[in-house]
mmCIF file as Biopython writes it, N, C-alpha, C and O atoms, coordinates in Angstrom:
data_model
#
loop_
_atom_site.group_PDB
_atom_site.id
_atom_site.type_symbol
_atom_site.label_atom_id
_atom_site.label_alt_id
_atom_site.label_comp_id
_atom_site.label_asym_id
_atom_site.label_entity_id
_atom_site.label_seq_id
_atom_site.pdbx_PDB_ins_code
_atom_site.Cartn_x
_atom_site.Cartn_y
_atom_site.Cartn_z
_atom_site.occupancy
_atom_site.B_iso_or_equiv
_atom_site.auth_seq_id
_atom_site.auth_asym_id
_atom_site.pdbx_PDB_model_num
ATOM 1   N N  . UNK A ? 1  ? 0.847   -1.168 0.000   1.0 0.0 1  A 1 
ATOM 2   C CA . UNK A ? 1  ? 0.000   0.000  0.000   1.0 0.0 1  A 1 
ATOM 3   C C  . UNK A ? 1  ? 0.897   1.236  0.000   1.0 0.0 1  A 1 
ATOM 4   O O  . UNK A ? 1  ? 2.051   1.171  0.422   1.0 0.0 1  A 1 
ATOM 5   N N  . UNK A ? 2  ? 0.385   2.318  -0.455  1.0 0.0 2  A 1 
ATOM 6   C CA . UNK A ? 2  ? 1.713   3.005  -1.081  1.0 0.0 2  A 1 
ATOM 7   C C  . UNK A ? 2  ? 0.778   4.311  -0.353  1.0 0.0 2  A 1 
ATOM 8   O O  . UNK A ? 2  ? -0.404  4.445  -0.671  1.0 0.0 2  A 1 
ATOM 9   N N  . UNK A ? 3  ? 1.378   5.158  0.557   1.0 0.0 3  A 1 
ATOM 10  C CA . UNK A ? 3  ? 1.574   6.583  1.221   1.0 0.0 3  A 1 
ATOM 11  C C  . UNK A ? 3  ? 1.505   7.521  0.473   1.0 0.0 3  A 1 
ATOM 12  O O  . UNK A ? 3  ? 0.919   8.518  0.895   1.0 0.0 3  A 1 
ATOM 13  N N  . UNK A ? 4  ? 1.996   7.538  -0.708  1.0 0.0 4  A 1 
ATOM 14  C CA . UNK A ? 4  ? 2.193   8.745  -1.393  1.0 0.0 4  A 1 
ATOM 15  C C  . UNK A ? 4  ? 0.622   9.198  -1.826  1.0 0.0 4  A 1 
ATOM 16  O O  . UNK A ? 4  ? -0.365  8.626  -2.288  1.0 0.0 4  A 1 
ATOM 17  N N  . UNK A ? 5  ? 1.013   10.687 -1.365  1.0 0.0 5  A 1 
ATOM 18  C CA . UNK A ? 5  ? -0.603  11.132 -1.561  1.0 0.0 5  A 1 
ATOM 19  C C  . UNK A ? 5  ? -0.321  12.272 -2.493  1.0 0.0 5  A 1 
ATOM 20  O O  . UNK A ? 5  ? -0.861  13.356 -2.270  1.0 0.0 5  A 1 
ATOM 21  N N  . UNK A ? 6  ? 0.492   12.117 -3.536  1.0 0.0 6  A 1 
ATOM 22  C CA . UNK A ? 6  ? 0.326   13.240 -4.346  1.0 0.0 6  A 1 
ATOM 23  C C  . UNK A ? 6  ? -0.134  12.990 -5.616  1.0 0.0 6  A 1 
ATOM 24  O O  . UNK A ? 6  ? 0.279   12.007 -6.232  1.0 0.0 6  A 1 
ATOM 25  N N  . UNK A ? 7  ? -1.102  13.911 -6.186  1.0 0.0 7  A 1 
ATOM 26  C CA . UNK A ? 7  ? -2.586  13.658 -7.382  1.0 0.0 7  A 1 
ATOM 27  C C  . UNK A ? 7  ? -1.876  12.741 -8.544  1.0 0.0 7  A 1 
ATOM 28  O O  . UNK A ? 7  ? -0.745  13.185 -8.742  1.0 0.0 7  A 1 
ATOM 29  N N  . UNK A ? 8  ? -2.074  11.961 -9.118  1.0 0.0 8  A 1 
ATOM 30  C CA . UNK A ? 8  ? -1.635  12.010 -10.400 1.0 0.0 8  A 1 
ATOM 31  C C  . UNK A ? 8  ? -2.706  12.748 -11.196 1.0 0.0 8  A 1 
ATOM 32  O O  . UNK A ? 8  ? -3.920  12.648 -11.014 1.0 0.0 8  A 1 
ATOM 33  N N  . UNK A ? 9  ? -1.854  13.786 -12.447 1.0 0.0 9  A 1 
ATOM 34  C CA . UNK A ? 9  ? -2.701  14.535 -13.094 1.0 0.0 9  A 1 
ATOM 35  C C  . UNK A ? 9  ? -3.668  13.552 -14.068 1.0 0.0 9  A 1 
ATOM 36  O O  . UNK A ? 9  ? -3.286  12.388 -14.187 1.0 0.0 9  A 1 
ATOM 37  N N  . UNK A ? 10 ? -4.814  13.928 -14.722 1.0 0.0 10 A 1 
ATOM 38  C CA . UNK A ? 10 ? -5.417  13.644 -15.747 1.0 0.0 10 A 1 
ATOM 39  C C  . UNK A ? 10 ? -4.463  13.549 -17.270 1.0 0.0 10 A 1 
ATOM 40  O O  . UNK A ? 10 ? -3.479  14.223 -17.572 1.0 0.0 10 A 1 
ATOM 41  N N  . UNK A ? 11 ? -5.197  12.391 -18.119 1.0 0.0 11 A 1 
ATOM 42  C CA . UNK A ? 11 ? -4.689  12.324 -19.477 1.0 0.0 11 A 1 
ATOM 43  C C  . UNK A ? 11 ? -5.154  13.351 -19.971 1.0 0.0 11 A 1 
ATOM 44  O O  . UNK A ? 11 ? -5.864  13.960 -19.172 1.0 0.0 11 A 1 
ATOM 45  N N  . UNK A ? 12 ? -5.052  13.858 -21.048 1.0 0.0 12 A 1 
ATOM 46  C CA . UNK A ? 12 ? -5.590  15.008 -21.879 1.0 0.0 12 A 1 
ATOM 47  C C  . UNK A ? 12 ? -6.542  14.175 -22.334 1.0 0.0 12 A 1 
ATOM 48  O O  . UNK A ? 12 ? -7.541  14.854 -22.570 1.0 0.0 12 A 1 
ATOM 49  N N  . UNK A ? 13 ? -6.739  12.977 -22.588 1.0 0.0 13 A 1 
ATOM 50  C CA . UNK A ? 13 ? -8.038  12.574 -23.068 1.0 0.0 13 A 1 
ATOM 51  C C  . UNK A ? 13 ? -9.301  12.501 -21.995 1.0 0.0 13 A 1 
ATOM 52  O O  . UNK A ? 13 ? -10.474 12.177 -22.178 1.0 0.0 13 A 1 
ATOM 53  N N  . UNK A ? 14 ? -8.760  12.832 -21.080 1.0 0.0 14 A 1 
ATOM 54  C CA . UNK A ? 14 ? -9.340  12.363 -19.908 1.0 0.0 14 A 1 
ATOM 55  C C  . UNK A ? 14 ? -10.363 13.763 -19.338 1.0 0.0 14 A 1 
ATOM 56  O O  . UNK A ? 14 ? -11.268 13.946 -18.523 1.0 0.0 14 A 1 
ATOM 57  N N  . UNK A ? 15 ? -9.767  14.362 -20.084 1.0 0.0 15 A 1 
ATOM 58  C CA . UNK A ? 15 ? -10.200 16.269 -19.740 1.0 0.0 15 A 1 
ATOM 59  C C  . UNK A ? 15 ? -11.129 16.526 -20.856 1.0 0.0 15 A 1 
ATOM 60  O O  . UNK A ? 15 ? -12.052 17.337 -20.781 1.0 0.0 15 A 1 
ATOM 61  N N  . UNK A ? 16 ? -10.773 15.584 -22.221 1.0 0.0 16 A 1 
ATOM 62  C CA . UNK A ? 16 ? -11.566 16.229 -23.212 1.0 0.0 16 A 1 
ATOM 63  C C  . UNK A ? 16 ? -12.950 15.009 -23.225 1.0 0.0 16 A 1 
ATOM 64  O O  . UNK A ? 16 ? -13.815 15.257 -24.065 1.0 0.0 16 A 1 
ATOM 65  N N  . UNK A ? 17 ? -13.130 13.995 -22.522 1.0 0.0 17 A 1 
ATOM 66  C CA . UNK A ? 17 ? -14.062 13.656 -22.394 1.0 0.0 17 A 1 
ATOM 67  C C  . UNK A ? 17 ? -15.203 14.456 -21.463 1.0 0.0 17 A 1 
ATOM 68  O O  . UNK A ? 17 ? -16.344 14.798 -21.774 1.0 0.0 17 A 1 
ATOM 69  N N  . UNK A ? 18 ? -14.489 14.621 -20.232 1.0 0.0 18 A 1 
ATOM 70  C CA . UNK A ? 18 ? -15.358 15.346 -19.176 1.0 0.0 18 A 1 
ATOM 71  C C  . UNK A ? 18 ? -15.971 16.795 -20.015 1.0 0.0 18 A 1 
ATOM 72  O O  . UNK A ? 18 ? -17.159 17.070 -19.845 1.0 0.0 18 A 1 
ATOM 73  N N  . UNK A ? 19 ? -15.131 17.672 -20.895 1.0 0.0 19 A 1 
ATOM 74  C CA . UNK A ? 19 ? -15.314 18.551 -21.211 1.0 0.0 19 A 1 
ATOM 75  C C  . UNK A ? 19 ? -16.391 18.382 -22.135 1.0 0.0 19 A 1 
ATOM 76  O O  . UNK A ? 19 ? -17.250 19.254 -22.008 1.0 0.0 19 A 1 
ATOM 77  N N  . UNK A ? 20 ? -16.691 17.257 -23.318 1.0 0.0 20 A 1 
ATOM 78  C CA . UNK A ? 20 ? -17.355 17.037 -24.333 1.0 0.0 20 A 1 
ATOM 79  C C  . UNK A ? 20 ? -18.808 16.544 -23.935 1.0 0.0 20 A 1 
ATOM 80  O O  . UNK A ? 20 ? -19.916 16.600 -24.467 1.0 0.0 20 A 1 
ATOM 81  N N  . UNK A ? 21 ? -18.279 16.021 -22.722 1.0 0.0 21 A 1 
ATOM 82  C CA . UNK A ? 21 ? -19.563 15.284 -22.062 1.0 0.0 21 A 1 
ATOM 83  C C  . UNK A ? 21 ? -20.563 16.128 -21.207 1.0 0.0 21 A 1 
ATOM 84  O O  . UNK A ? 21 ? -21.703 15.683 -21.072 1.0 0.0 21 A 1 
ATOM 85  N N  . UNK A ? 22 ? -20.174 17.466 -20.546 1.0 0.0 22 A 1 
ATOM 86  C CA . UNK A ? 22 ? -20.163 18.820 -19.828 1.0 0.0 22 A 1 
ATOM 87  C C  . UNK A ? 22 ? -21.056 19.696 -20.983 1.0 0.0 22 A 1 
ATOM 88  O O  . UNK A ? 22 ? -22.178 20.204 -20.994 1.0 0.0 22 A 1 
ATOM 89  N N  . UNK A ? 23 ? -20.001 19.593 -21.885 1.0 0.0 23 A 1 
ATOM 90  C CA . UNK A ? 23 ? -20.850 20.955 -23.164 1.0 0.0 23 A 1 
ATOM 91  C C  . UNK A ? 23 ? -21.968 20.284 -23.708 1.0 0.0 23 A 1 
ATOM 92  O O  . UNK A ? 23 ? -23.000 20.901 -23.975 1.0 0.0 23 A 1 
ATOM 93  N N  . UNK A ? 24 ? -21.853 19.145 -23.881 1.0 0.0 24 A 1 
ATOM 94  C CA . UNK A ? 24 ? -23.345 18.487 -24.698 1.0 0.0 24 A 1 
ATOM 95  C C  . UNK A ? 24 ? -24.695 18.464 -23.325 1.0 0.0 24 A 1 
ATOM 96  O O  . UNK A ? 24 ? -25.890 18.490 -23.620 1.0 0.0 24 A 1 
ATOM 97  N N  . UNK A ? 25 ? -24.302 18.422 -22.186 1.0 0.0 25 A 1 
ATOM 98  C CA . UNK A ? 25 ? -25.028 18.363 -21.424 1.0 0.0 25 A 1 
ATOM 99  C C  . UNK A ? 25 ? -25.491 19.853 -21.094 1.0 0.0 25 A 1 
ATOM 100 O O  . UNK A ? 25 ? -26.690 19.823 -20.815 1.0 0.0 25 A 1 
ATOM 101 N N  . UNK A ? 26 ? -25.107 20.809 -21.043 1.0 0.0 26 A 1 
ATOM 102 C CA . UNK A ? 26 ? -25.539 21.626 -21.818 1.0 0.0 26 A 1 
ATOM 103 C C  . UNK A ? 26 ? -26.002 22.691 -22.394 1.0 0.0 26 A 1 
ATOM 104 O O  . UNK A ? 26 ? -26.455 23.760 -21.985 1.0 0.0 26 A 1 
ATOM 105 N N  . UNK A ? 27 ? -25.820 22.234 -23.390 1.0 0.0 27 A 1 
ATOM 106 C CA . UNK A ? 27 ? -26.399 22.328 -24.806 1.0 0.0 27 A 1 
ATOM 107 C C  . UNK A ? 27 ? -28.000 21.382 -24.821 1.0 0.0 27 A 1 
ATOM 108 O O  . UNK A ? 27 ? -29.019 21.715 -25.427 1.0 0.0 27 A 1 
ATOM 109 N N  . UNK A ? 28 ? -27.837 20.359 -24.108 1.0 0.0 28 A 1 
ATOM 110 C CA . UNK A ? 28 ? -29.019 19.527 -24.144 1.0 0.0 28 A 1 
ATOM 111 C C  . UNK A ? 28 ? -30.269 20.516 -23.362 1.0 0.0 28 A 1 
ATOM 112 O O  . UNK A ? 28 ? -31.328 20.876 -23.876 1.0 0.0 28 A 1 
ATOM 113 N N  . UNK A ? 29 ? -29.800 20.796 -22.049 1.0 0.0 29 A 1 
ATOM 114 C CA . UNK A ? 29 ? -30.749 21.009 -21.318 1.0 0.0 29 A 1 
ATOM 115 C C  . UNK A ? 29 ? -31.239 22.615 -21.511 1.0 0.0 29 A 1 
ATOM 116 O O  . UNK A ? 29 ? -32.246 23.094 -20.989 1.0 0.0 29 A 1 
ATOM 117 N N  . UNK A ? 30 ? -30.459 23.205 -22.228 1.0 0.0 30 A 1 
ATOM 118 C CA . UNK A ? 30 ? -30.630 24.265 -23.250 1.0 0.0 30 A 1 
ATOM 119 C C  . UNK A ? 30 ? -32.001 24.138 -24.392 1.0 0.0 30 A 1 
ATOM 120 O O  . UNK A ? 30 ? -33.022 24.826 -24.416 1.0 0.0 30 A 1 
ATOM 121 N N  . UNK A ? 31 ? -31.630 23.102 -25.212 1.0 0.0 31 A 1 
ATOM 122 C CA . UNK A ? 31 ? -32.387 22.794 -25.971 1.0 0.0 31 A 1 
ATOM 123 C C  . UNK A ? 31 ? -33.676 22.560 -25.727 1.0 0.0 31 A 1 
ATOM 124 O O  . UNK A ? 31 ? -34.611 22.959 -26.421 1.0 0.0 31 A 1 
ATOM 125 N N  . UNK A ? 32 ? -33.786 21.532 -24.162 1.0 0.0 32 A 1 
ATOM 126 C CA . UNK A ? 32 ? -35.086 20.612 -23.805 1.0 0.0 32 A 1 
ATOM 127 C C  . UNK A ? 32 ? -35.687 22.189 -23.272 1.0 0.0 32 A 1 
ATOM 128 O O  . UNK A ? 32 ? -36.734 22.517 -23.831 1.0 0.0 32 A 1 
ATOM 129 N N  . UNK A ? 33 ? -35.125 23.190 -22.247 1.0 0.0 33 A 1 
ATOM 130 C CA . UNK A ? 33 ? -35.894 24.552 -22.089 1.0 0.0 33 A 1 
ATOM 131 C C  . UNK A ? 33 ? -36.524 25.039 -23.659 1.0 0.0 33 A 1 
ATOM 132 O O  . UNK A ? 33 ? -37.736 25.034 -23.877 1.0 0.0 33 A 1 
ATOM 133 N N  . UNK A ? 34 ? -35.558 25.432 -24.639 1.0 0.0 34 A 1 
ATOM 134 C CA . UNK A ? 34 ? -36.350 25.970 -25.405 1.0 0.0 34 A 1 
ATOM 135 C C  . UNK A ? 34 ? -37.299 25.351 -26.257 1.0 0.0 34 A 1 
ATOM 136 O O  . UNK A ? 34 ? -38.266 25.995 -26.663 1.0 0.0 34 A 1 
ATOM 137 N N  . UNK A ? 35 ? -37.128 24.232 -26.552 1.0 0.0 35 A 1 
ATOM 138 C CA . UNK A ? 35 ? -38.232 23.064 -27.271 1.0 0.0 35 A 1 
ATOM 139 C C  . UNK A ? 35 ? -39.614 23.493 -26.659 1.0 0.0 35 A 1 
ATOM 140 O O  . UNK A ? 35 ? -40.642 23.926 -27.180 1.0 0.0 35 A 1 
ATOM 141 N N  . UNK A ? 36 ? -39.114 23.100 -24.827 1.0 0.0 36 A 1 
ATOM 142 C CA . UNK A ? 36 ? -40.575 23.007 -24.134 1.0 0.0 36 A 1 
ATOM 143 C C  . UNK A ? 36 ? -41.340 24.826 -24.342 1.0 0.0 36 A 1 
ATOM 144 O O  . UNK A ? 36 ? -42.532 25.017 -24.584 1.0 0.0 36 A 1 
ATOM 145 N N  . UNK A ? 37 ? -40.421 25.806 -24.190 1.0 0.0 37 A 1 
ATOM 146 C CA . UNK A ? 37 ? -41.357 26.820 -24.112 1.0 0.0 37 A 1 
ATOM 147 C C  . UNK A ? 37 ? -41.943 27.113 -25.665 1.0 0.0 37 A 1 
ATOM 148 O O  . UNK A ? 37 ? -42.691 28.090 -25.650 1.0 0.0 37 A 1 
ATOM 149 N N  . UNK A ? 38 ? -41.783 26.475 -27.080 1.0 0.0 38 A 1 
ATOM 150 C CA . UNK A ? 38 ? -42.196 27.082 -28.047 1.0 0.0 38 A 1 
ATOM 151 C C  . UNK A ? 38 ? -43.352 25.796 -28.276 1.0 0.0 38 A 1 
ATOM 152 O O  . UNK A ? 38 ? -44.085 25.873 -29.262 1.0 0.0 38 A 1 
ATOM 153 N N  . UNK A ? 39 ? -43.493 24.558 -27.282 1.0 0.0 39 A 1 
ATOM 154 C CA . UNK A ? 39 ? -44.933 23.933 -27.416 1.0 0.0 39 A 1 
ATOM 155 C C  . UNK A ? 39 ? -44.242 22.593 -27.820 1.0 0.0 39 A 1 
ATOM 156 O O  . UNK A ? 39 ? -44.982 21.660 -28.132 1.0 0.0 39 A 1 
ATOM 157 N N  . UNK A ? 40 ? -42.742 22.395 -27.845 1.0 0.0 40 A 1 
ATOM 158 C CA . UNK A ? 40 ? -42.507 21.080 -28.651 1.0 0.0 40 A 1 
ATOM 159 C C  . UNK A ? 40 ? -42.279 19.898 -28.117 1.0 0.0 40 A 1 
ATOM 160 O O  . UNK A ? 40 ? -41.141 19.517 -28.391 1.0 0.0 40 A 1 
ATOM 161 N N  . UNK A ? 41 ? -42.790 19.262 -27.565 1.0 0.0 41 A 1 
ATOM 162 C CA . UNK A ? 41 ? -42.753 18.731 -25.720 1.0 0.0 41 A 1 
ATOM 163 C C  . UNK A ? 41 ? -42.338 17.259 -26.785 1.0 0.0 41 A 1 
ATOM 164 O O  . UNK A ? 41 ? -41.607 16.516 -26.131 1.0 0.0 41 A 1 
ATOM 165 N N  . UNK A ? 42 ? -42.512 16.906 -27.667 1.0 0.0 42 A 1 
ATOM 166 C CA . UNK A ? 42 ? -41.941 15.340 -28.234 1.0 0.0 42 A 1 
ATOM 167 C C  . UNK A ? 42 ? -40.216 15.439 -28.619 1.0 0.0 42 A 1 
ATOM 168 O O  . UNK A ? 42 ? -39.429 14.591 -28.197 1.0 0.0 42 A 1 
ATOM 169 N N  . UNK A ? 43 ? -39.877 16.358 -29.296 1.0 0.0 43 A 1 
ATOM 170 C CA . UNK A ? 43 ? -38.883 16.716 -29.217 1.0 0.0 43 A 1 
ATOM 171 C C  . UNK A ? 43 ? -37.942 16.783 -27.942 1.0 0.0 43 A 1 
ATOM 172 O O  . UNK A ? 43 ? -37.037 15.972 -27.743 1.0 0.0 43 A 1 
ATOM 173 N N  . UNK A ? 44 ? -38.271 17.884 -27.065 1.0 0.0 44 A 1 
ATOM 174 C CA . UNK A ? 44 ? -37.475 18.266 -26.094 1.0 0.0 44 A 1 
ATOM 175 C C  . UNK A ? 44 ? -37.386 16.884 -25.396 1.0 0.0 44 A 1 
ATOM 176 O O  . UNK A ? 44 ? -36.310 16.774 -24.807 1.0 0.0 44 A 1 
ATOM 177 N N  . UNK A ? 45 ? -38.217 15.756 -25.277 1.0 0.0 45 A 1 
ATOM 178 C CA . UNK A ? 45 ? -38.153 14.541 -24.723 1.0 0.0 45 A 1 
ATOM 179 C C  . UNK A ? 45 ? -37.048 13.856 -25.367 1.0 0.0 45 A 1 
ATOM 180 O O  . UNK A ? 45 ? -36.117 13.419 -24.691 1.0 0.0 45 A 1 
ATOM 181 N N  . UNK A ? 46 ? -37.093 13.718 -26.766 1.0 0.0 46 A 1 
ATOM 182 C CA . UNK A ? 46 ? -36.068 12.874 -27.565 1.0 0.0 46 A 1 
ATOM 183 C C  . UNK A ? 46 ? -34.239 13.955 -27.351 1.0 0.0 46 A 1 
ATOM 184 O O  . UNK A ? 46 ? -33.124 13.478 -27.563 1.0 0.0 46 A 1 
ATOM 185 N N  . UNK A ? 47 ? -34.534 15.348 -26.914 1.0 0.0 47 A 1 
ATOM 186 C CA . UNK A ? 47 ? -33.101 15.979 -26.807 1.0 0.0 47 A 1 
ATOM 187 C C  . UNK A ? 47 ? -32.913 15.866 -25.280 1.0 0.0 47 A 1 
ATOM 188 O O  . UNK A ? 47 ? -31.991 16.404 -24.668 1.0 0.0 47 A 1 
ATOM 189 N N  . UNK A ? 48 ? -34.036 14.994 -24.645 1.0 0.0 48 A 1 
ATOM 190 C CA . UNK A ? 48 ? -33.385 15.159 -23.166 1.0 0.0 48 A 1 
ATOM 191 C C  . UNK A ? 48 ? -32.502 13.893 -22.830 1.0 0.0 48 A 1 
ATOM 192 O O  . UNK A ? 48 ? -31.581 13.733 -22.028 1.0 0.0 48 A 1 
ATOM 193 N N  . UNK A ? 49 ? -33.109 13.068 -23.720 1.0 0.0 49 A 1 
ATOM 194 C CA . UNK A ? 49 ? -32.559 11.108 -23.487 1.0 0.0 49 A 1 
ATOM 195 C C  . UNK A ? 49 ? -31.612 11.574 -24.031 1.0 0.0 49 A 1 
ATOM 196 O O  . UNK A ? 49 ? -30.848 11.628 -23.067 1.0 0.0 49 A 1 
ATOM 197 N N  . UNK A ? 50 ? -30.899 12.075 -25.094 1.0 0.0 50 A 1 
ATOM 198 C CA . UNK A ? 50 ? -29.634 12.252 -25.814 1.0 0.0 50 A 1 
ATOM 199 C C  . UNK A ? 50 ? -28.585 12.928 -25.047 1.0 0.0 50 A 1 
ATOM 200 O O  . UNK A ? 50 ? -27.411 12.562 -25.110 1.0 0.0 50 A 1 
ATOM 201 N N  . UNK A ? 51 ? -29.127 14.265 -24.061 1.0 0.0 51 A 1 
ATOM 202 C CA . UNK A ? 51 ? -28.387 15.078 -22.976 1.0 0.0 51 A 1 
ATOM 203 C C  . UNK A ? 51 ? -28.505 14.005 -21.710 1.0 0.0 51 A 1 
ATOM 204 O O  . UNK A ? 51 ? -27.759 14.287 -20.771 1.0 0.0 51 A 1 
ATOM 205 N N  . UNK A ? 52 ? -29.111 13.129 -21.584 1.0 0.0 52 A 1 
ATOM 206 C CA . UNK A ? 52 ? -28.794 12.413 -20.494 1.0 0.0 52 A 1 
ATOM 207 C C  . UNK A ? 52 ? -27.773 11.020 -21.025 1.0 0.0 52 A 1 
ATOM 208 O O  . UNK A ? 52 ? -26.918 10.666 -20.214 1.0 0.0 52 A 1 
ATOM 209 N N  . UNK A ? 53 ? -27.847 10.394 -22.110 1.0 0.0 53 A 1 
ATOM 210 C CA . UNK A ? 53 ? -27.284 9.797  -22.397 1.0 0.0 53 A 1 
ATOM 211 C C  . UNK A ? 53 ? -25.444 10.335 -22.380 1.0 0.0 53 A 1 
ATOM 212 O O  . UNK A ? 53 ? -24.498 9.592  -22.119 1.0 0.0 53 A 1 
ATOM 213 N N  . UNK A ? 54 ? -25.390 11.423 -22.645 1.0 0.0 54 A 1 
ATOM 214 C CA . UNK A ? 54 ? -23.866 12.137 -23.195 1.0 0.0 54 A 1 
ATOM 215 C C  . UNK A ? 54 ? -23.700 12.079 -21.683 1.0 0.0 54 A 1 
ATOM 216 O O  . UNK A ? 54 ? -22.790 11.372 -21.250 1.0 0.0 54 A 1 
ATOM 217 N N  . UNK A ? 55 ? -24.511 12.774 -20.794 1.0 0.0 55 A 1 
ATOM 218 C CA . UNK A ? 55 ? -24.123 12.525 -19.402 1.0 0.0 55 A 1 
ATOM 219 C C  . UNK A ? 55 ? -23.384 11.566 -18.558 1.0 0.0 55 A 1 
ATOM 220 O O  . UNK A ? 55 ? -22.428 11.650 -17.787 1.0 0.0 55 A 1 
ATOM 221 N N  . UNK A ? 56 ? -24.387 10.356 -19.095 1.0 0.0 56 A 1 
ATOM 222 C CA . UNK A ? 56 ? -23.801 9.152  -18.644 1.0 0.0 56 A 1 
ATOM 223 C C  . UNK A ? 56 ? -22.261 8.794  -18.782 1.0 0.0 56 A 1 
ATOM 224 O O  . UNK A ? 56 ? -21.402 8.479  -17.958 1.0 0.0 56 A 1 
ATOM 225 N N  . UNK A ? 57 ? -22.262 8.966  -20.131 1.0 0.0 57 A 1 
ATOM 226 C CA . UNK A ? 57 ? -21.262 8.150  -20.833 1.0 0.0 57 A 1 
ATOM 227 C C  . UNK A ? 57 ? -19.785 8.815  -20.051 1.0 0.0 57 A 1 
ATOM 228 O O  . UNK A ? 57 ? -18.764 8.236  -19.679 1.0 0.0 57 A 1 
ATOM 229 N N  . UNK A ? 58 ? -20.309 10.736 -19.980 1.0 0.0 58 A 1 
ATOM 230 C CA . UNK A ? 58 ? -18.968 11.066 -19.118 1.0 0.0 58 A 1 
ATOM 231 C C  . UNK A ? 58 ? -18.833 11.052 -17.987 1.0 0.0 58 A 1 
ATOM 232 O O  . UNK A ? 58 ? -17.814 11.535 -17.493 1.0 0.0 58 A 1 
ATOM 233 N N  . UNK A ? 59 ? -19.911 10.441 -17.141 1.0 0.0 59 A 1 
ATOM 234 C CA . UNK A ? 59 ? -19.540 10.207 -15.573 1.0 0.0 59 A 1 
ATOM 235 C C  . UNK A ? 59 ? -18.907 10.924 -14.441 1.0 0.0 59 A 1 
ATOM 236 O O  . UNK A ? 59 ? -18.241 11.943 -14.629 1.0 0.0 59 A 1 
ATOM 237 N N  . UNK A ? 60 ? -19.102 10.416 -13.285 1.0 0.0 60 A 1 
ATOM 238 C CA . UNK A ? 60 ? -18.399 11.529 -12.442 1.0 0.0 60 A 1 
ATOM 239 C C  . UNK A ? 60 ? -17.656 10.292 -11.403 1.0 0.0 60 A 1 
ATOM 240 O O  . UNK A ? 60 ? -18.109 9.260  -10.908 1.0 0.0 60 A 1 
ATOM 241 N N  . UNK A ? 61 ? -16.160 11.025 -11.349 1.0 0.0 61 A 1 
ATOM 242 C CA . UNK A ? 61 ? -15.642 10.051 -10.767 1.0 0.0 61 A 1 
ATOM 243 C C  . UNK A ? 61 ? -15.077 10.722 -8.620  1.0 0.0 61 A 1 
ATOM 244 O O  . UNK A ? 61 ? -14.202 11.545 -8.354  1.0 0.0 61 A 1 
ATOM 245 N N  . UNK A ? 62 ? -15.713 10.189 -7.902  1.0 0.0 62 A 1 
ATOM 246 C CA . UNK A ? 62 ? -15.125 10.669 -7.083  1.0 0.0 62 A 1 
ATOM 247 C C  . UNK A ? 62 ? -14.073 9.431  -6.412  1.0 0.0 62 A 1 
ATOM 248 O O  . UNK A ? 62 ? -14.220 8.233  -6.655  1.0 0.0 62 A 1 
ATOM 249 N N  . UNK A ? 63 ? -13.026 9.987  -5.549  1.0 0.0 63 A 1 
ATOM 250 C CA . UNK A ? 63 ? -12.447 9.660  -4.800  1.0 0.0 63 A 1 
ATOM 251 C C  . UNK A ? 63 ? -12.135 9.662  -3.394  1.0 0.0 63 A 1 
ATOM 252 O O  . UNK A ? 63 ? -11.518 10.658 -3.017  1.0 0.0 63 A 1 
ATOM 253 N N  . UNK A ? 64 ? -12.430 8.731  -2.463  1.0 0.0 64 A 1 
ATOM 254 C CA . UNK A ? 64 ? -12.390 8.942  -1.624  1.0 0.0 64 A 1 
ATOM 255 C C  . UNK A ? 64 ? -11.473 8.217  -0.233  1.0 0.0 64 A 1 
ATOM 256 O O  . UNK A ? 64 ? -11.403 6.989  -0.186  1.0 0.0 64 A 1 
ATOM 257 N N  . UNK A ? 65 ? -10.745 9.131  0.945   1.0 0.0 65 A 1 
ATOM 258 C CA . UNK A ? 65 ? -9.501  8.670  0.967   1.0 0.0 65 A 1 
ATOM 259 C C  . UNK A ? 65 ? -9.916  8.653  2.742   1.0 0.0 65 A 1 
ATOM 260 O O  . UNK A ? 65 ? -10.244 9.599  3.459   1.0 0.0 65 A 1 
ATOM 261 N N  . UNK A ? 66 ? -9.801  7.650  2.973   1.0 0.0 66 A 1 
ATOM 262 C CA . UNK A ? 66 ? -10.093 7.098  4.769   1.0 0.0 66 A 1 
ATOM 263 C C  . UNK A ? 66 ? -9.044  7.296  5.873   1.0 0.0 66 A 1 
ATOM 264 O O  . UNK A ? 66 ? -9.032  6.137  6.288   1.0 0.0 66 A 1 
ATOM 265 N N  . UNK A ? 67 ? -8.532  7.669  6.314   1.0 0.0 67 A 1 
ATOM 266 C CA . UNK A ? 67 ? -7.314  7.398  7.591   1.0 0.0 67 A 1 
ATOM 267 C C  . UNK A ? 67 ? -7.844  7.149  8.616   1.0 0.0 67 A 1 
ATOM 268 O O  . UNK A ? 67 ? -8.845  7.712  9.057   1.0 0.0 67 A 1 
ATOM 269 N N  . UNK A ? 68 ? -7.128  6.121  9.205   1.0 0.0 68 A 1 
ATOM 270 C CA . UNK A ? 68 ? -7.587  5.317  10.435  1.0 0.0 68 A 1 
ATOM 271 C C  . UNK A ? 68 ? -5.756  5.654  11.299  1.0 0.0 68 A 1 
ATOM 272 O O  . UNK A ? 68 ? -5.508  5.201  12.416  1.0 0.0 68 A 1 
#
């Protein structure tokens, strides 16, 4: 078990997922507001599964660190 408690940084791929996954989300929930206020309530449903789906896919990772 290894002491060292200093971060390892993120991949750059690792930043541009969170980031891609962040802007589409949104952009989604952007969309599902304006869909719903111009009456388009089938739509904004089909752009909300798509903004929740992008969600998913980029996840949230926490970490968490115990001392006894």
């Amino acid at each position: 078990m290894s002491l060292d408690r200093t971060p390892t940084p993120l991949q750059p791929k690792a930043h541009l997922l969170a980031w891609t996954s962040a802007v589409t989300g949104l952009i989604a929930v952007v969309g599902v507001v304006v869909l719903a206020a111009i009456g388009q309530s089938e739509a904004a449903v089909a752009v909300g599964a798509v903004g929740a789906a992008a969600l998913s896919v980029g996840g949230l990772q926490i970490t968490v660190q115990i001392r006894r």
